[in-house]
C-alpha positions as CSV (number, residue, x, y, z in Angstrom):
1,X,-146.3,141.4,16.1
2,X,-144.2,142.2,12.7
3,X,-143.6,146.3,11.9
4,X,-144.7,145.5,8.6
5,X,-148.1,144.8,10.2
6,X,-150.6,147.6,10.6
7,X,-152.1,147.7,14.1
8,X,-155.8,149.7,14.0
9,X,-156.4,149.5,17.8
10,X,-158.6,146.1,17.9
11,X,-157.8,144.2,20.7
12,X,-159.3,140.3,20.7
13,X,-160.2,138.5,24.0
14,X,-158.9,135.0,24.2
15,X,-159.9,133.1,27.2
16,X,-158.5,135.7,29.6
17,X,-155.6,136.6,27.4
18,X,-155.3,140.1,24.9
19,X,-153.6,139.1,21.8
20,X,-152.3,142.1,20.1
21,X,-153.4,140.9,16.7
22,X,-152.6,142.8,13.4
23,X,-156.1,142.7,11.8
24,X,-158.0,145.9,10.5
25,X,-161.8,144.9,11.1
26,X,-163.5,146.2,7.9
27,X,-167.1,144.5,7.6
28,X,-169.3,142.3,8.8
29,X,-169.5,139.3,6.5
30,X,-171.5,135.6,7.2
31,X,-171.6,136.1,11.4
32,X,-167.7,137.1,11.7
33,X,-165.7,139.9,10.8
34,X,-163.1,140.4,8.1
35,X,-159.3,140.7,9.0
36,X,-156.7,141.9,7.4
37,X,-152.7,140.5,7.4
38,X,-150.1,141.7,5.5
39,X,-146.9,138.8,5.3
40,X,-143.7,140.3,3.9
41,X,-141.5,137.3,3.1
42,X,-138.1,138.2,3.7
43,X,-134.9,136.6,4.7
44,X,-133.8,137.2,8.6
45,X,-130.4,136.3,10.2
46,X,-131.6,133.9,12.6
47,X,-128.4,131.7,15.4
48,X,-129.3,128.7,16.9
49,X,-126.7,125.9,17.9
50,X,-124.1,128.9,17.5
51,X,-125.0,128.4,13.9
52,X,-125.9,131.7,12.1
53,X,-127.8,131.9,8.9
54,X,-130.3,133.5,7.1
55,X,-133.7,132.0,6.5
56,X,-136.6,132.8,5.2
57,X,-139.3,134.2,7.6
58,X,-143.0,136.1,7.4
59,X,-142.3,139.9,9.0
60,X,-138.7,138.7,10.2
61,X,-140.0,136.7,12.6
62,X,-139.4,132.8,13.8
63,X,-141.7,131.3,13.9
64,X,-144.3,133.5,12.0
65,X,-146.8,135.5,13.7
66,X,-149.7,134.4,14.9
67,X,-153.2,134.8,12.9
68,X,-156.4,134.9,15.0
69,X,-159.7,135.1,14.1
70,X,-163.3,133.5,15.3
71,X,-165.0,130.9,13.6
72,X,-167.1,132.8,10.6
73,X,-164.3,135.5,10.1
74,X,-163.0,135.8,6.6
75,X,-159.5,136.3,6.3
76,X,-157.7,138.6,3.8
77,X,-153.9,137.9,3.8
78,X,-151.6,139.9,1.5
79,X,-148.3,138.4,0.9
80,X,-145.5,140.1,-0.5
81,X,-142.1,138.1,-1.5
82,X,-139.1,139.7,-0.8
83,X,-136.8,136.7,-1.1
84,X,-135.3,135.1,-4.4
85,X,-137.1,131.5,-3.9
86,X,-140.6,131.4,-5.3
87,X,-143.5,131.2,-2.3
88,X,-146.6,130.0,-1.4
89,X,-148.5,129.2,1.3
90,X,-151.0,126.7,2.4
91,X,-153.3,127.3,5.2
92,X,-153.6,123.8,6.3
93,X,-156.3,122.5,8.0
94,X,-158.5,125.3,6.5
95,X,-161.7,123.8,4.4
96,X,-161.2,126.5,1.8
97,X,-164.9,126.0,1.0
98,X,-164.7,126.8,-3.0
99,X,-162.1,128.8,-2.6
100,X,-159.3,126.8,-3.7
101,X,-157.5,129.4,-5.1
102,X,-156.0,130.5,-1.5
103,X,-154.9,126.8,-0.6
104,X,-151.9,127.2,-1.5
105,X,-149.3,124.0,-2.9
106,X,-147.2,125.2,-5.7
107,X,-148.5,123.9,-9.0
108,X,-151.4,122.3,-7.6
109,X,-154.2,124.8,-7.0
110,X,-151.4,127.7,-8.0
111,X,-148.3,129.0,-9.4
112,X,-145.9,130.6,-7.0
113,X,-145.3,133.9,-6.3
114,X,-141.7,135.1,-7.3
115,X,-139.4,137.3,-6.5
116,X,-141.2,140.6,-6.5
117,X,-144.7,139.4,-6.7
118,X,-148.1,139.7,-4.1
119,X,-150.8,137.5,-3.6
120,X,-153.7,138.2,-1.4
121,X,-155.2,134.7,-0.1
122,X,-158.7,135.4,0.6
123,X,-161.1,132.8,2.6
124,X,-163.6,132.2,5.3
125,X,-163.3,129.7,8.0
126,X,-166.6,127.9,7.9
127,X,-167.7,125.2,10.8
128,X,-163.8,125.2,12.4
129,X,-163.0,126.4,15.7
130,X,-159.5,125.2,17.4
131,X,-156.1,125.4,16.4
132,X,-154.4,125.3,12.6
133,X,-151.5,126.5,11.5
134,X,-149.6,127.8,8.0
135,X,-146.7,127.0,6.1
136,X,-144.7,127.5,3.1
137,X,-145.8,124.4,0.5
138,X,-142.8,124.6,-2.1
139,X,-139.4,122.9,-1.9
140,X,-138.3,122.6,1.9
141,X,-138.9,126.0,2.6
142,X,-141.9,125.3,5.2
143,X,-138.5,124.4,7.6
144,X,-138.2,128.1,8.8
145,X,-141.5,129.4,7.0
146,X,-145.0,128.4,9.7
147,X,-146.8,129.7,12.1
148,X,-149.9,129.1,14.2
149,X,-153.8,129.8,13.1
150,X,-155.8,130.4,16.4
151,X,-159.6,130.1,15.7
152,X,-161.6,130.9,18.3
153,X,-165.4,129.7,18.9
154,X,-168.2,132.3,17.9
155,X,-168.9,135.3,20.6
156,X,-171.0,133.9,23.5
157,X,-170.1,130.3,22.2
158,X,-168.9,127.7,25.3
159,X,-166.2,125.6,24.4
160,X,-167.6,122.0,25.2
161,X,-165.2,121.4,28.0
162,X,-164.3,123.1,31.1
163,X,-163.3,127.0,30.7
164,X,-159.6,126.9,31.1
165,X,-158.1,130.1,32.9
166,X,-155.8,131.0,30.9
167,X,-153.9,130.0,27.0
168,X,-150.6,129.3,27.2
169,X,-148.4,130.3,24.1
170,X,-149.1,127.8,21.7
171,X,-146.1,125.5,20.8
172,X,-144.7,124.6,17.2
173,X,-142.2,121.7,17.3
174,X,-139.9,122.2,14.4
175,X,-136.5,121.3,13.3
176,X,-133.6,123.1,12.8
177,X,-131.0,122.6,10.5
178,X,-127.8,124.3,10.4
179,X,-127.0,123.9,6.7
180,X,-129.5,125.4,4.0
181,X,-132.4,123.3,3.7
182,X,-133.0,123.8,0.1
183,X,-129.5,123.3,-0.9
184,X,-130.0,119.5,1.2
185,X,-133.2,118.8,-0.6
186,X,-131.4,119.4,-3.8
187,X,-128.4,117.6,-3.3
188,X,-130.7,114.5,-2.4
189,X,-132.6,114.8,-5.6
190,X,-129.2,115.0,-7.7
191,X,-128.0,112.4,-6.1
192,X,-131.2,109.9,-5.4
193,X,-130.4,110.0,-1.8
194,X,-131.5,110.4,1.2
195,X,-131.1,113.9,2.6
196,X,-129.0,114.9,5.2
197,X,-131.0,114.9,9.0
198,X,-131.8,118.4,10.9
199,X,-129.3,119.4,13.9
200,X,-131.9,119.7,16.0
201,X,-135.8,119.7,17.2
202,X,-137.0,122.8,18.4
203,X,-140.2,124.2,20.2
204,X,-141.1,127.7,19.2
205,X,-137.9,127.8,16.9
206,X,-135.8,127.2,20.6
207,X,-133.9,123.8,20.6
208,X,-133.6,124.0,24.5
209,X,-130.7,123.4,26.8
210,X,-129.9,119.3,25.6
211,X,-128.0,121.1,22.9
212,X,-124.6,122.7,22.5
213,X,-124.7,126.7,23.1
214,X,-128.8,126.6,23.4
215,X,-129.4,127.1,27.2
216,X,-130.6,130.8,26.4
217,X,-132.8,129.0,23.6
218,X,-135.1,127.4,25.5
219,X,-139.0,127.9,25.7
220,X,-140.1,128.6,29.2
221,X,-143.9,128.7,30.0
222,X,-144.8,130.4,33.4
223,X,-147.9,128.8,35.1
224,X,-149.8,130.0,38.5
225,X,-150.5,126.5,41.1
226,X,-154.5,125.4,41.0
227,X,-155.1,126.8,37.6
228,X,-156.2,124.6,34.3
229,X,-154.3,126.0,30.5
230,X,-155.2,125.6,27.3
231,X,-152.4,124.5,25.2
232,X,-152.3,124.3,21.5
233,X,-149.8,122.4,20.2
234,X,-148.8,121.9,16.7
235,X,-146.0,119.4,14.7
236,X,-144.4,121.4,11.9
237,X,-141.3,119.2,12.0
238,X,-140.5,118.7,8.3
239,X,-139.9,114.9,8.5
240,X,-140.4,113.1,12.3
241,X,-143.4,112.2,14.2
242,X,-142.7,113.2,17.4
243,X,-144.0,112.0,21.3
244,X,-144.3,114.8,24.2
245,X,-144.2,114.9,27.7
246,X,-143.8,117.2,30.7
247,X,-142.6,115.6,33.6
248,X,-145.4,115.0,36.4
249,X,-148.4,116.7,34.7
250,X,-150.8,115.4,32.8
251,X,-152.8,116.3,29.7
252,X,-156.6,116.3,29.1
253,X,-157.0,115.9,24.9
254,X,-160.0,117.9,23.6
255,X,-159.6,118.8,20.2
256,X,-157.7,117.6,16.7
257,X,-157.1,119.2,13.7
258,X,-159.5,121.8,14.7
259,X,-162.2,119.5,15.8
260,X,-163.9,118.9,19.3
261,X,-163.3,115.3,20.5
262,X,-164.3,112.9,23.3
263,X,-161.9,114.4,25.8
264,X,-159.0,111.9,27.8
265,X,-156.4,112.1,29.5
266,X,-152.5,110.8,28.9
267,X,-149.7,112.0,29.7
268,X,-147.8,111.3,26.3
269,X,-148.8,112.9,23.5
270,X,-147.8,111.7,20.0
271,X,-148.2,114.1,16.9
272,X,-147.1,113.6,13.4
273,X,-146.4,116.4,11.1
274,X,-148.8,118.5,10.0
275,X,-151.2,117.4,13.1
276,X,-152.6,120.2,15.6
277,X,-154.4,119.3,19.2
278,X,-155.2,121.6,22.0
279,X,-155.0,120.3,25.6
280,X,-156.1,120.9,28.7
281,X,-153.1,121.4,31.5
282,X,-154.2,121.5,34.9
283,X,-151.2,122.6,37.8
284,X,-150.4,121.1,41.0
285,X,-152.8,122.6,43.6
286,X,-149.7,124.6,46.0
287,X,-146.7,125.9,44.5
288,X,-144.4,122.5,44.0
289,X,-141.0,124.4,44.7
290,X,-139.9,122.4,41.4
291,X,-139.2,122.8,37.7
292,X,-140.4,120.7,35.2
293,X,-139.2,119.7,31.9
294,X,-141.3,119.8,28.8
295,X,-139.3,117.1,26.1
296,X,-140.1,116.1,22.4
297,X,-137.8,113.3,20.7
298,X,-138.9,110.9,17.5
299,X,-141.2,108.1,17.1
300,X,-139.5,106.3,14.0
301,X,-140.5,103.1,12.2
302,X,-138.7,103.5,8.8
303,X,-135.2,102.0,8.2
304,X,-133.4,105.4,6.7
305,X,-131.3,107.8,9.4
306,X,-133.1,110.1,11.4
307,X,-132.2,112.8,14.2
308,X,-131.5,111.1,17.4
309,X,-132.2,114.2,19.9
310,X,-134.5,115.5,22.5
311,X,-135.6,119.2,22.4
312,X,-136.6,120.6,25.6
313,X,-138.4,123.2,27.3
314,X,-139.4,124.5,31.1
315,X,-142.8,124.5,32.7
316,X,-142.0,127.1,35.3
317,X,-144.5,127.8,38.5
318,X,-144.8,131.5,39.4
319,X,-144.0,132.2,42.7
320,X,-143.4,135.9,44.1
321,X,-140.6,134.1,46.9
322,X,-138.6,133.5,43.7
323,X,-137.8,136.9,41.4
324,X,-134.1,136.2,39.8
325,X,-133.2,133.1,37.4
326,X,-131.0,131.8,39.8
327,X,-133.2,131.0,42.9
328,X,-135.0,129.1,39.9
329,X,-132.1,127.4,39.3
330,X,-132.0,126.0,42.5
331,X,-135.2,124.6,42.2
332,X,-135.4,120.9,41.6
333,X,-136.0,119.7,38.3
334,X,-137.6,116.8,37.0
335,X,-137.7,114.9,33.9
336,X,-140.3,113.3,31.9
337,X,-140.1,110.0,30.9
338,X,-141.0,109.3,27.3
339,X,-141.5,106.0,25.0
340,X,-138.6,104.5,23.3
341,X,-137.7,105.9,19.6
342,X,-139.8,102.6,17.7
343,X,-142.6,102.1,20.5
344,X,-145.5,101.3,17.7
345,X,-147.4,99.8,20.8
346,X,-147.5,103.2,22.3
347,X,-148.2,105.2,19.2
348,X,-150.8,102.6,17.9
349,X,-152.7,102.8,21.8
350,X,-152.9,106.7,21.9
351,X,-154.3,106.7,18.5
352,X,-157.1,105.0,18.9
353,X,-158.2,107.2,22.1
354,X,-159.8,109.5,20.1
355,X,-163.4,110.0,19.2
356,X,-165.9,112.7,17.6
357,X,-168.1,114.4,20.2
358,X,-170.7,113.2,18.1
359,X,-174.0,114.9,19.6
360,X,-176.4,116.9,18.8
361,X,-174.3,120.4,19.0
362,X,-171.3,118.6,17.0
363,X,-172.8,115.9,15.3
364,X,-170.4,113.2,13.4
365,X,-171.5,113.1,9.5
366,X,-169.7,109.9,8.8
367,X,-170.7,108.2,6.3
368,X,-172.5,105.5,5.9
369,X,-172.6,104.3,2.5
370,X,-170.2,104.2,0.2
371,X,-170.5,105.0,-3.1
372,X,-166.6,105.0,-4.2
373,X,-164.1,102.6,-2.7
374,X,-160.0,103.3,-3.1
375,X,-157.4,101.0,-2.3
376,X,-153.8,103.1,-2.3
377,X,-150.9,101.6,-1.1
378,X,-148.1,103.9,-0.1
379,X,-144.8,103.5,0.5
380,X,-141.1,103.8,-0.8
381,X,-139.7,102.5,-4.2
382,X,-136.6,103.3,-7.1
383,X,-136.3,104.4,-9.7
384,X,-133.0,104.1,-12.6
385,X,-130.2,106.2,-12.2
386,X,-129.4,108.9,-15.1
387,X,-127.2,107.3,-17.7
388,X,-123.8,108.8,-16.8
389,X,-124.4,109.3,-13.3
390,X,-123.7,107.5,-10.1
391,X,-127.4,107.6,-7.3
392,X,-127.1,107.1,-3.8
393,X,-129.9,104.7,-3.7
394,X,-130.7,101.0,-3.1
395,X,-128.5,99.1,-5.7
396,X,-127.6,102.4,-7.5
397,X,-130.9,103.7,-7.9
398,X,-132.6,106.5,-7.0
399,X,-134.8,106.8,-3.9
400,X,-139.0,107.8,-4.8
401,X,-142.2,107.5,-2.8
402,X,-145.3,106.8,-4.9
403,X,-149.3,105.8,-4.6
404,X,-150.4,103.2,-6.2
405,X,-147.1,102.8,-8.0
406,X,-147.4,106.1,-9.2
407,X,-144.5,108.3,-8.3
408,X,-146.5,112.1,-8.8
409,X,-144.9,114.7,-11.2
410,X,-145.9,118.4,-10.1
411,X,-147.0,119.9,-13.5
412,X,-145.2,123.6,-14.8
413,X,-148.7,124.2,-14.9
414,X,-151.1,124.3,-11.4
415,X,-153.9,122.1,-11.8
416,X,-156.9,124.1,-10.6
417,X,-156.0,125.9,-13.6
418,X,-156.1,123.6,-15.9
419,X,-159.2,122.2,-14.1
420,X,-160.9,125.3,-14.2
421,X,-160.2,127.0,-17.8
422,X,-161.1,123.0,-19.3
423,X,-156.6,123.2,-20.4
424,X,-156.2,119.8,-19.0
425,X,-154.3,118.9,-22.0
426,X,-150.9,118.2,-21.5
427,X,-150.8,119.5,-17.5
428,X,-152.7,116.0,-16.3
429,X,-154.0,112.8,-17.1
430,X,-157.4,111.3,-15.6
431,X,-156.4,107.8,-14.7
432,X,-154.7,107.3,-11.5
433,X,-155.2,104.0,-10.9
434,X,-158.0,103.5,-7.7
435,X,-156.2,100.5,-6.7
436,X,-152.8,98.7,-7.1
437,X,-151.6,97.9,-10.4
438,X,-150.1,94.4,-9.2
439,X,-150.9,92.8,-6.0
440,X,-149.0,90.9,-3.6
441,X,-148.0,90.9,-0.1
442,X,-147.7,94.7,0.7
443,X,-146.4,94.0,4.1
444,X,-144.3,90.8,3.7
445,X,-140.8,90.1,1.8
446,X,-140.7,93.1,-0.6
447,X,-141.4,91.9,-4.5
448,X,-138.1,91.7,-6.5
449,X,-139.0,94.4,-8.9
450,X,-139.0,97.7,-6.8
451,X,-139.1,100.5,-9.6
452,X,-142.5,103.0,-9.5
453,X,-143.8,104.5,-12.5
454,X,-144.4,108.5,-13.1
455,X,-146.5,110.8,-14.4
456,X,-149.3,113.3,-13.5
457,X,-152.3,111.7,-12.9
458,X,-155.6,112.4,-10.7
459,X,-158.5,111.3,-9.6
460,X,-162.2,112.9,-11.3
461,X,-164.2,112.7,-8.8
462,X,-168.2,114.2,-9.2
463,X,-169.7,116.5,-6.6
464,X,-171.6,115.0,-3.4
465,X,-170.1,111.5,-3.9
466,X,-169.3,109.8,-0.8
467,X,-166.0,108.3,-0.4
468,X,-163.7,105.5,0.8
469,X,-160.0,105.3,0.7
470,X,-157.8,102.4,2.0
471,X,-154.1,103.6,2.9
472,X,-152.4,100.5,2.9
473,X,-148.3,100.6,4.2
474,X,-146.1,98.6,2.3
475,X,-142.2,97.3,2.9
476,X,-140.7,97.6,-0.6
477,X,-137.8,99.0,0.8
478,X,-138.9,98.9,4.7
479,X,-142.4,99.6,6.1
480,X,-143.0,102.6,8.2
481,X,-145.4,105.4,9.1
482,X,-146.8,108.0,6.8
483,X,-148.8,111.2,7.8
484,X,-151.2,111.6,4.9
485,X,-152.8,115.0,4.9
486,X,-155.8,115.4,2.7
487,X,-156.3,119.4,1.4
488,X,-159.7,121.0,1.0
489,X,-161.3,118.1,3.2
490,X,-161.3,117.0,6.7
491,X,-162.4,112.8,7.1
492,X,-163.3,110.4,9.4
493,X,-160.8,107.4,10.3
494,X,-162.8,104.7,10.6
495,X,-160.5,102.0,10.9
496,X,-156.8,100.9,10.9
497,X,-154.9,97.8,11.9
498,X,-151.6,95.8,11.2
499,X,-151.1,93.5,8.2
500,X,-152.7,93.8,4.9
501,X,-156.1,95.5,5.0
502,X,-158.8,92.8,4.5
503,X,-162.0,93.5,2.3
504,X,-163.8,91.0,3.8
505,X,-163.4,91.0,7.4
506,X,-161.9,94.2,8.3
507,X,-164.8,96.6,7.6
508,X,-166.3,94.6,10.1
509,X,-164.7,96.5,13.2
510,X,-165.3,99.9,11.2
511,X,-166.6,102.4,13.7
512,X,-169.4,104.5,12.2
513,X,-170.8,106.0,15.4
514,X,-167.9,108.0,16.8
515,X,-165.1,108.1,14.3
516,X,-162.7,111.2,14.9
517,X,-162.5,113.6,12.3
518,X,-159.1,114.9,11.3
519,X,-157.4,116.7,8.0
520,X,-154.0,114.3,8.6
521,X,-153.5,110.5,9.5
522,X,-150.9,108.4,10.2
523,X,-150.9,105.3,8.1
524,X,-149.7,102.6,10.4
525,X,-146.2,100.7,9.9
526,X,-146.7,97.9,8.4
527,X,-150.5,98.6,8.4
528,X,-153.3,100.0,6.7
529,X,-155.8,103.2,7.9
530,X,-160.0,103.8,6.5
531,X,-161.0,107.1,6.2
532,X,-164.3,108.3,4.7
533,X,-165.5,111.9,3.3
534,X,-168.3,113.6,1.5
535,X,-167.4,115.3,-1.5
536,X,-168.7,118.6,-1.2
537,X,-166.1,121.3,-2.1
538,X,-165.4,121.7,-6.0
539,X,-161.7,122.2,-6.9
540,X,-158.2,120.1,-7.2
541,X,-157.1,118.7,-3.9
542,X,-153.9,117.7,-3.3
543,X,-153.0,114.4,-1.0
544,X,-149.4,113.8,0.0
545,X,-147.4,112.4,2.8
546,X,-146.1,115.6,5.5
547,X,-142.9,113.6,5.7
548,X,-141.6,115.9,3.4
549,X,-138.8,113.8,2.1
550,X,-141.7,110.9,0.9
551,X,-143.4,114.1,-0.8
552,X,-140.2,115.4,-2.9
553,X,-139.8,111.5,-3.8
554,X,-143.4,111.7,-5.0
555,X,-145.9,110.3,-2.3
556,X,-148.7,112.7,-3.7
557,X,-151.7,112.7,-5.7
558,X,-154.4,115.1,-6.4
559,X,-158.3,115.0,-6.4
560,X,-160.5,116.4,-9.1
561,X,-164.0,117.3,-7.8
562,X,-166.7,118.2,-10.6
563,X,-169.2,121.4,-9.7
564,X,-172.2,120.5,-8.5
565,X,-175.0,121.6,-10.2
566,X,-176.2,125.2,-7.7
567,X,-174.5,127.9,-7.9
568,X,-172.9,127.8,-4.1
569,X,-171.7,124.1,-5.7
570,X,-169.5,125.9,-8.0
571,X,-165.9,126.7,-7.7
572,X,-165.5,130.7,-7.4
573,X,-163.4,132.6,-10.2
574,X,-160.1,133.1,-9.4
575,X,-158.8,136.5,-8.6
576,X,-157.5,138.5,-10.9
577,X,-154.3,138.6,-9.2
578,X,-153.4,135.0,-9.3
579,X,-149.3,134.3,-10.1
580,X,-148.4,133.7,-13.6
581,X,-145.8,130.3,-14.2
């Protein structure tokens, strides 16, 4: 791994593979072990597209190293920031049972670390087994800054599906952009824009050899004939859902977000940002004398521009006949054949494929009653241009996102703070509205007035209440897809569908037997999505789009959840180290 990270001997077994992983195993704690990281943040002169720049990495390395650990582990991860931009980092997917401290979105649950500063996030993964992953949550910086979270089953714990042979390096789409991403982001917010588009997708930081000067950047997985992979696969693409293939092979779907589902096959996967599903890959039964292409390219609804390219990579079969790169060369390659860029009918199908497990080993808490209901619609908006300045936007307005009309303001405060130490004063307000301030056709001809309101404003919400929320698209300024990611919890989707969500009929066709569980959702284009939690982890949760344009315009809100009334119902302390604003 890094040479900043300390390696103590410890070897971890992973399905057939040894992962050299930089952990320090210092004592036993709830069934798992404790494990030690150390993340320097420093800059690292990275070339891609014959494009060299310097970004900002964890240990120099891009992607960032891989963390593993067993469900039950607790995880002690020291980061030290070497670079000038301020950091944090948000484990996502991760439950962060009470310990909201280590979730990490700036000025939500904590103030960055700056130039100079450490932080040591310290958790325990509790009831998740499957595949997560981490990334910088402040400005644009998650573009360079991620990496994957590998949590494996308990010792002498089946997976609930056939025992693959072997993993296969798990694969992080991404996107690459030749200029500096936070100097783009800024640009767009001084000029109410939209912001310039990445160069390139990549897989494993490697855009592949559809690009200019990127043959030698391409990710190549070697696989034996007869054998069935597990392969993890993970969207960290800043602002693109994205559909995957590889040519003549098909995948067997078995888990989401970290979750075990009803298994099924396809062989076109669609993931939106911030999204994570392992697969099963099963090879040809005699060595096919063939190369196949891996591809990812864009599934896009909304109306702005977007990055019209295909990354690549090659699914190569060992074979001891063929030992130099040019006998594989000569091999003949095939190409898959993905869905066009705005197939919704494609998306929309593979979406409703999955399913909880829900039996008696992995049992599906949906619930039932509702003792809550929300109704947020999200979507694009304006806002006025500066007096004295000229804005890029629709009519000479600035582009924003908002919920509910409510374009979010991050505080110069982070809210668990002010939650926790009773300063709310000031840093947040308590009325977000739980349902549209005007109503009118959310997915018909756009209203006349288009401008959102601001401020900082959450949800209070008291321990153990069971919740409903209503995602409902809308086409103020074009309807289109939005992956909503929901910290601190996962949920069940229990329904979703085209149109304008009805409250009378539309509940009907809820499915409370098998719903799949998930930490991010894609609300529909032109549509509307259900999900449904329990509130049982105290804290501030934040809620925003992974389109991380929509979230600089202000698609984002943030849940307060009261203490229960027992003390393992109570938010923990914070640490003593916590950054400063």
């Amino acid at each position: 791994m890094g040479s900043a990270l300390v390696f103590m001997g410890v070897f971890i077994f992973l399905a057939n593979v040894f992962f050299l992983c930089p952990t320090i195993v210092l004592a036993q704690e709830q069934g798992g072990i404790t494990r030690h990281y150390k993340f320097d943040i420093k800059m690292q002169n990275v070339t891609r597209l014959c494009h060299t720049k310097s970004i900002v990495t964890v240990n120099g390395q891009f992607p960032g190293p891989r963390i593993v650990a067993r469900e039950g582990d607790r995880l002690v991860i020291k980061v030290v920031n070497h670079v000038q931009n301020n950091i944090t980092l948000h484990w996502h997917g991760i439950r962060q049972l009470r310990t909201g401290w280590a979730d990490g979105p700036a000025y939500v649950t904590q103030c960055p670390i700056q130039t100079g500063q450490t932080y040591v996030y310290n958790f325990t993964i509790t009831g998740q087994r499957g595949t997560l992953w981490y990334h910088a949550h402040i400005s644009w910086l998650r573009s360079t800054l991620y990496g994957p979270i590998i949590i494996l089953p308990k010792r002498n714990v089946p997976y609930p599906f056939v025992k693959p042979y072997k993993e296969l390096p798990p694969v992080i789409f991404g996107e690459w952009f030749n200029a500096d991403t936070e100097a783009i982001v800024n640009q767009a917010i001084m000029t109410g824009g939209g912001p310039n588009v990445s160069d390139a997708y990549t897989m494993n930081g490697f855009p592949g050899p559809h690009y200019n000067c990127s043959e030698k950047d391409t990710l190549r997985l070697k696989v034996e004939p007869g054998k069935t992979y597990l392969l993890r696969l993970i969207n960290a693409a800043l602002n693109d859902d994205l559909f995957f293939s590889i040519a003549n092979h098909t995948f067997t779907i078995v888990d989401a977000d970290a979750v075990y589902i009803k298994p099924f096959k396809t062989d076109t996967i669609l993931i939106t940002p911030g999204q994570t599903t392992n697969v099963l890959l099963t090879t040809k039964s005699q060595y096919p004398k063939a190369t196949y292409l891996m591809e990812a390219r864009p599934y896009v609804t909304g109306l702005g521009t977007f990055d019209n390219t295909t990354t690549a990579g090659f699914l190569e079969y060992h074979s001891p006949l063929l030992s130099s790169s040019n006998s594989i060369k000569k091999l003949q390659l095939f190409r898959p054949s993905l869905p066009a860029l705005n197939d919704t009918i494609a998306a929309t199908n593979f979406a409703k494929k999955f399913r909880s497990l829900a039996n008696k080993q992995f049992p599906c808490n949906v619930p039932k009653t509702v003792q809550k209901r929300f109704f947020f619609t999200v979507g694009l908006g304006t806002q006025p241009c500066a007096k004295n300045q000229t804005c890029q936007g629709p009519n000479g307005t600035r582009f924003t996102a908002a919920v509910n009309n409510i374009s979010f303001v991050l505080p110069s405060t982070a809210l668990l703070q002010a939650h926790y130490f009773g300063q709310s004063n000031g840093v947040y307000t308590t009325d977000f509205p739980i349902k549209p301030p005007k109503q009118f056709n959310y997915t018909g001809n756009p209203p006349n007035n288009t401008m959102v309101s601001t401020g900082s404003k959450v949800v209070v919400l008291p321990f153990n209440t069971t919740v409903e929320v209503i995602m409902q698209d809308t086409s103020i300024l074009g309807a289109e897809s939005h992956p909503l990611h929901l910290h601190g919890y996962n949920f069940y989707v229990v329904g979703q569908g085209f149109g304008n969500y009805n409250a009378n009929t539309d509940p009907q066709n809820f499915n409370l037997v098998d719903p799949v569980e998930r930490n991010t959702v894609s609300v529909p284009s032109g549509g509307w999505v259900a999900i449904r939690f329990l509130v049982d982890n105290p804290g501030v949760w934040f809620m925003h789009c992974h389109l991380e344009v929509h979230t600089t315009w202000g698609l984002r809100m943030a849940w307060v959840v009261q203490d229960g009334k027992l003390p393992n119902q109570k938010l923990l302390p914070p640490p003593s180290d916590l950054p400063k604003c």
